[in-house]
C-alpha positions as CSV (number, residue, x, y, z in Angstrom):
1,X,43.4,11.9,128.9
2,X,40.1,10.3,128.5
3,X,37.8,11.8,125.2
4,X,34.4,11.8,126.1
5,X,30.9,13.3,124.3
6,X,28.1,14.1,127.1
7,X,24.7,13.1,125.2
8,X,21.1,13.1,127.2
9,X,18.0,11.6,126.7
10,X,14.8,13.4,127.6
11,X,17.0,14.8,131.0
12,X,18.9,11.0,131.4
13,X,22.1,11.9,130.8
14,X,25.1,9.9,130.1
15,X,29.0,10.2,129.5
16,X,29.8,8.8,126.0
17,X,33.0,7.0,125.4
18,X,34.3,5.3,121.9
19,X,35.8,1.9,122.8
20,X,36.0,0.3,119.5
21,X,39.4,-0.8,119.4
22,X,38.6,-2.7,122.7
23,X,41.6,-0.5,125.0
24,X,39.8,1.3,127.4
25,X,39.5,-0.9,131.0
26,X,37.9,1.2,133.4
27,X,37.2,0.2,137.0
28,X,33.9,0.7,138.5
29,X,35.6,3.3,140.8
30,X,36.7,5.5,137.4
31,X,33.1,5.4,136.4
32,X,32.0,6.6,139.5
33,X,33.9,9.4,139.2
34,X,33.0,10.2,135.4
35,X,29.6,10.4,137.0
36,X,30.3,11.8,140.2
37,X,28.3,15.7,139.2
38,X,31.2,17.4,141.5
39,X,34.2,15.8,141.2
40,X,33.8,14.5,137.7
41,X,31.7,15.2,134.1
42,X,28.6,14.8,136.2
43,X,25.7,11.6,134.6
44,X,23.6,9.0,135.4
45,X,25.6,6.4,133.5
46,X,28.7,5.9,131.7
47,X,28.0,3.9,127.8
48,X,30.1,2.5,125.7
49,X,30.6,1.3,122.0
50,X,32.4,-1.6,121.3
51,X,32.7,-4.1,118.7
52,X,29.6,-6.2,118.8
53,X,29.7,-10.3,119.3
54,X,27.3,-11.8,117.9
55,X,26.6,-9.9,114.2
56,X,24.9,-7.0,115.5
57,X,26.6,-3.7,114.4
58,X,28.0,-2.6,118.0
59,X,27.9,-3.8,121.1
60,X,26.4,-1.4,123.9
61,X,27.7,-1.4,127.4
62,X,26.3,0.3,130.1
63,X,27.4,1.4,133.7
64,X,25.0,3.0,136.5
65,X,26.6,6.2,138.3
66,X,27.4,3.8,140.7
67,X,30.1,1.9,138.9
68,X,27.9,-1.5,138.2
69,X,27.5,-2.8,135.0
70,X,23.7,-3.2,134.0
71,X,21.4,-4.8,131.5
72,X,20.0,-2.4,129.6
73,X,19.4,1.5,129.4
74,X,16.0,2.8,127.2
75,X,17.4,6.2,127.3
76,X,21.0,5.7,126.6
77,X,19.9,3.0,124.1
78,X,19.1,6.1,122.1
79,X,21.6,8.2,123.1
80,X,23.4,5.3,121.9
81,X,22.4,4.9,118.5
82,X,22.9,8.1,117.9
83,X,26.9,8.5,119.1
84,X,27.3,5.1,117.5
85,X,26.3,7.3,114.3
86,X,28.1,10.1,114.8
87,X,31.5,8.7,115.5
88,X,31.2,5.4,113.6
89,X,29.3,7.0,110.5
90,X,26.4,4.3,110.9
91,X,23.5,4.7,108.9
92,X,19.6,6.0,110.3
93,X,19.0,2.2,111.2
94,X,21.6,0.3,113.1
95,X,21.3,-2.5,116.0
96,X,23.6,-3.6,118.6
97,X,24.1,-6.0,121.5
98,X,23.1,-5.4,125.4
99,X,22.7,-7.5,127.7
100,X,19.0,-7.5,127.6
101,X,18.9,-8.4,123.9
102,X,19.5,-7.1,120.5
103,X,18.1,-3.9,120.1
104,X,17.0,-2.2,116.9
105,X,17.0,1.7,116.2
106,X,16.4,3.7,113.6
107,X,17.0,7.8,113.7
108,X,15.2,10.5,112.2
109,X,16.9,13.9,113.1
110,X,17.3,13.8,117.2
111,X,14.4,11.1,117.3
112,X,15.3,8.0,118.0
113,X,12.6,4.8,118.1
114,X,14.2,1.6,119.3
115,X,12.5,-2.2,118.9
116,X,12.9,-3.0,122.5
117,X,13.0,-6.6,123.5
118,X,10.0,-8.9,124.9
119,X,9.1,-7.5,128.2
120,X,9.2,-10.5,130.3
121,X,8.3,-11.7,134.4
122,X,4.8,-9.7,134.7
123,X,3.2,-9.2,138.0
124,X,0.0,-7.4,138.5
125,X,-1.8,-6.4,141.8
126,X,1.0,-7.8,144.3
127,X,0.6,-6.2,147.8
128,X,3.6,-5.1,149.3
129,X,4.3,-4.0,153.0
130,X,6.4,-1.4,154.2
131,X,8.7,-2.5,156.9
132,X,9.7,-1.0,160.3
133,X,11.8,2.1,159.8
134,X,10.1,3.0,156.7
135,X,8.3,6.0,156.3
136,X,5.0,4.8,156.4
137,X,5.8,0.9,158.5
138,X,2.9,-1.4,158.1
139,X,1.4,0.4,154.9
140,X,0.4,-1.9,152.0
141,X,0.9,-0.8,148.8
142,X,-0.4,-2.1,145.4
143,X,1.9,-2.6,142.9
144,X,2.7,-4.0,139.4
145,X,6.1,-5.5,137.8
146,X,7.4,-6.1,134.3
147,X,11.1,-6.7,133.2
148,X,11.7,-4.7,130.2
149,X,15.3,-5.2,130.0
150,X,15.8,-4.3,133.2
151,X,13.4,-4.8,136.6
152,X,10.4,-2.3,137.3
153,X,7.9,-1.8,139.4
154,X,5.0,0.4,139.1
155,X,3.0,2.3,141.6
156,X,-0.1,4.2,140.4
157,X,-0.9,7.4,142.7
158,X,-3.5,9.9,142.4
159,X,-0.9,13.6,143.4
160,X,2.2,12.6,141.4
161,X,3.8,15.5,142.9
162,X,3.2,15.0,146.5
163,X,5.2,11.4,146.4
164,X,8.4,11.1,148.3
165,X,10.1,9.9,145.7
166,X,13.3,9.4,147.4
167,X,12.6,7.8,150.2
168,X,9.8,5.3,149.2
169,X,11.7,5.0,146.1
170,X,14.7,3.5,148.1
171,X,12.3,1.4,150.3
172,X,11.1,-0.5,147.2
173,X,13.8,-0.4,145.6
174,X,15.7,-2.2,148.3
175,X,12.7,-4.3,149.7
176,X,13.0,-7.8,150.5
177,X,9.9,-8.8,147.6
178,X,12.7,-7.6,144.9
179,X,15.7,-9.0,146.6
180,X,17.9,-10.0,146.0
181,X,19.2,-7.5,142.9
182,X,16.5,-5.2,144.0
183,X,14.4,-2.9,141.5
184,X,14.1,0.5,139.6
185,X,10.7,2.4,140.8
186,X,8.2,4.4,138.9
187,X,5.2,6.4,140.6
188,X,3.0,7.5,137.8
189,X,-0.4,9.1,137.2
190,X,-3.0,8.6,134.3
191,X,-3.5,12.0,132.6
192,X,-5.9,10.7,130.0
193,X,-6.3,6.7,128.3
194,X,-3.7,7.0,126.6
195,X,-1.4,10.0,128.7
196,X,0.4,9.1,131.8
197,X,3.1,11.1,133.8
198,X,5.8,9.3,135.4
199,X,8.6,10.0,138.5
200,X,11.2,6.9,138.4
201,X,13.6,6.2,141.4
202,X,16.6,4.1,139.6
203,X,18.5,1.8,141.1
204,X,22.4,1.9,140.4
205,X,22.0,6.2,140.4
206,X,19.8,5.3,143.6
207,X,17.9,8.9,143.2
208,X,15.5,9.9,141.3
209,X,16.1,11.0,137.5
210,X,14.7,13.1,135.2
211,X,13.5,10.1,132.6
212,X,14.2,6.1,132.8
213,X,13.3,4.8,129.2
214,X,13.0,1.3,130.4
215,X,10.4,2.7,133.4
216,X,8.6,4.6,130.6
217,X,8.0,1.3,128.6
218,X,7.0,-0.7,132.0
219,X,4.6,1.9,132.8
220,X,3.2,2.3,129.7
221,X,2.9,-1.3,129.2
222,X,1.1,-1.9,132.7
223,X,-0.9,0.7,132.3
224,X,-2.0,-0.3,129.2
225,X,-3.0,-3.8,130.9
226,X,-4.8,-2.3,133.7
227,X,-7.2,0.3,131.8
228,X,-7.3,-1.9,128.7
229,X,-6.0,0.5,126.0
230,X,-4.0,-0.1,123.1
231,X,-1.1,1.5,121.8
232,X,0.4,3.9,121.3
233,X,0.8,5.6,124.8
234,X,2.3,8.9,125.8
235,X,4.5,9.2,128.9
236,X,5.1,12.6,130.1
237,X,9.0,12.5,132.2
238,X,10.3,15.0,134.7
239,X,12.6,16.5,132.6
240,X,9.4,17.9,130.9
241,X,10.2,15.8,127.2
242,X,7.0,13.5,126.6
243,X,8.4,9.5,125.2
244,X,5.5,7.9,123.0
245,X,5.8,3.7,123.3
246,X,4.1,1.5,121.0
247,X,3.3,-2.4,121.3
248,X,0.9,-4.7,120.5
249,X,-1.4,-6.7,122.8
250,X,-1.2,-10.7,122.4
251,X,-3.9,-12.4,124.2
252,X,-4.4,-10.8,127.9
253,X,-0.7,-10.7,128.9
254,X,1.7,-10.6,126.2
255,X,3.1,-7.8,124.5
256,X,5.1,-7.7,120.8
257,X,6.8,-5.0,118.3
258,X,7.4,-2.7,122.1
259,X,8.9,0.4,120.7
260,X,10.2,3.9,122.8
261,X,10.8,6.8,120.6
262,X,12.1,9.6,122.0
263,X,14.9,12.7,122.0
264,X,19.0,11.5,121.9
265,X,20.5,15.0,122.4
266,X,24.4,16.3,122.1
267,X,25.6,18.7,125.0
268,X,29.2,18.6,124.9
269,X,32.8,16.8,124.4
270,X,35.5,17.2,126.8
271,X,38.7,15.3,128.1
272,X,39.2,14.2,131.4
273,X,42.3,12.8,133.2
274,X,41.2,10.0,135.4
275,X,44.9,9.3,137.4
């Protein structure tokens, strides 16, 4: 029987598994089902603690719903910290390995703020056209892309709400500009200079989800650029929690000390037999 702890951040949930004595082999099709939300615990991503590899205090792997192994995870970074915490007894201010990086957090109660890494591979005002069999074929959209950890692009809109996230979600993410790894998408809308609200499409769950940490950071971040406001920004998610990021501008397109704090909640441990 598999232990497990199901943690969420800001609606991103994830199924947390303890692999510090480096014995647990799972195959992408066993992480599939972990997150499968009928036949298994239900997530968007599987993460696990392991020993770290270079001097950091753990090492963080992360799996999409889909069984691939990805970069990095904002979200479960801070879900993360906190189950590294909890069953490790780290202190409020830990770091650990991803792919994308060492990341730093530090918790305060069910807060976490993690010292993301560089954002890198900015692209502002490309043009983008839909292809044939899309649901709007010919249609040229503006859009922005940052890597923060993971790729993003960013679509401003004026009726957040009325997007088809789904579908033109899946078109981008899967369109030939991004290929060929493809991208996560985020559709968000400026509430206020320093207030935007966010939908993200994520590649790996391929769906929409209720918060993407490394989409709140690359929308913050390009927004930041394109109305020319510093930091900090507020980014209101669909699962109704609002995630603050902090950075400082360097020149016209450079960002240091990027930061995401938000919620790293507990909902519940379990067992699950995976044969």
């Amino acid at each position: 029987m598999l232990k497990f702890q199901k943690m969420n951040g800001a609606g991103n949930d994830f199924v947390m598994l303890d692999n510090r004595q480096n014995d647990l082999r799972l195959t992408s099709g066993q992480i599939a089902r972990l997150c499968d939300r009928h036949r298994g615990v239900g997530a968007d991503g599987v993460l696990l603690v392991e020993p770290a590899q270079s001097g950091a205090n753990f090492r963080m792997r992360y799996y999409n719903a889909d069984g691939g192994e990805a970069e990095m995870c904002g979200n479960g970074a801070r879900c993360f910290a906190r189950f590294a915490q909890k069953v490790a007894n780290a202190g409020s201010q830990l770091n650990f390995e991803t792919q994308a990086g060492i990341i730093q957090a530090e918790i305060t109660g069910d807060l976490v703020t993690l010292q993301m890494s560089e954002p890198k591979d900015l692209k502002l005002n490309r043009e983008v056209i839909l292809s044939e069999g899309s649901i709007k074929p010919g249609t040229a959209l503006t859009v922005h892309s940052l890597n923060t950890g993971v790729p993003h692009v960013v679509v401003f809109v004026d009726h957040l709400d009325k997007v088809d996230v789904a579908n033109l979600g899946a078109e981008l993410r899967w369109h030939e500009a991004f290929a060929p790894k493809g991208t996560n998408v985020n559709f968000a809308r400026q509430l206020s200079s320093h207030v935007i609200a966010i939908r993200t499409y994520e590649r790996g769950v391929e769906a929409e989800t209720l918060a993407c940490g490394t989409g709140v950071v690359a929308t913050a971040l390009i927004h930041a650029l394109v109305t020319n406001v510093d930091g900090p920004v507020a980014v209101e998610v669909r699962g109704g929690e609002t995630l603050k990021v902090g950075f400082r501008k360097v020149g016209d397109h450079h960002f240091t000390d990027v930061t995401l704090t938000g919620p790293a909640d507990f909902a519940f441990s379990g067992e699950i037999d995976l044969d």
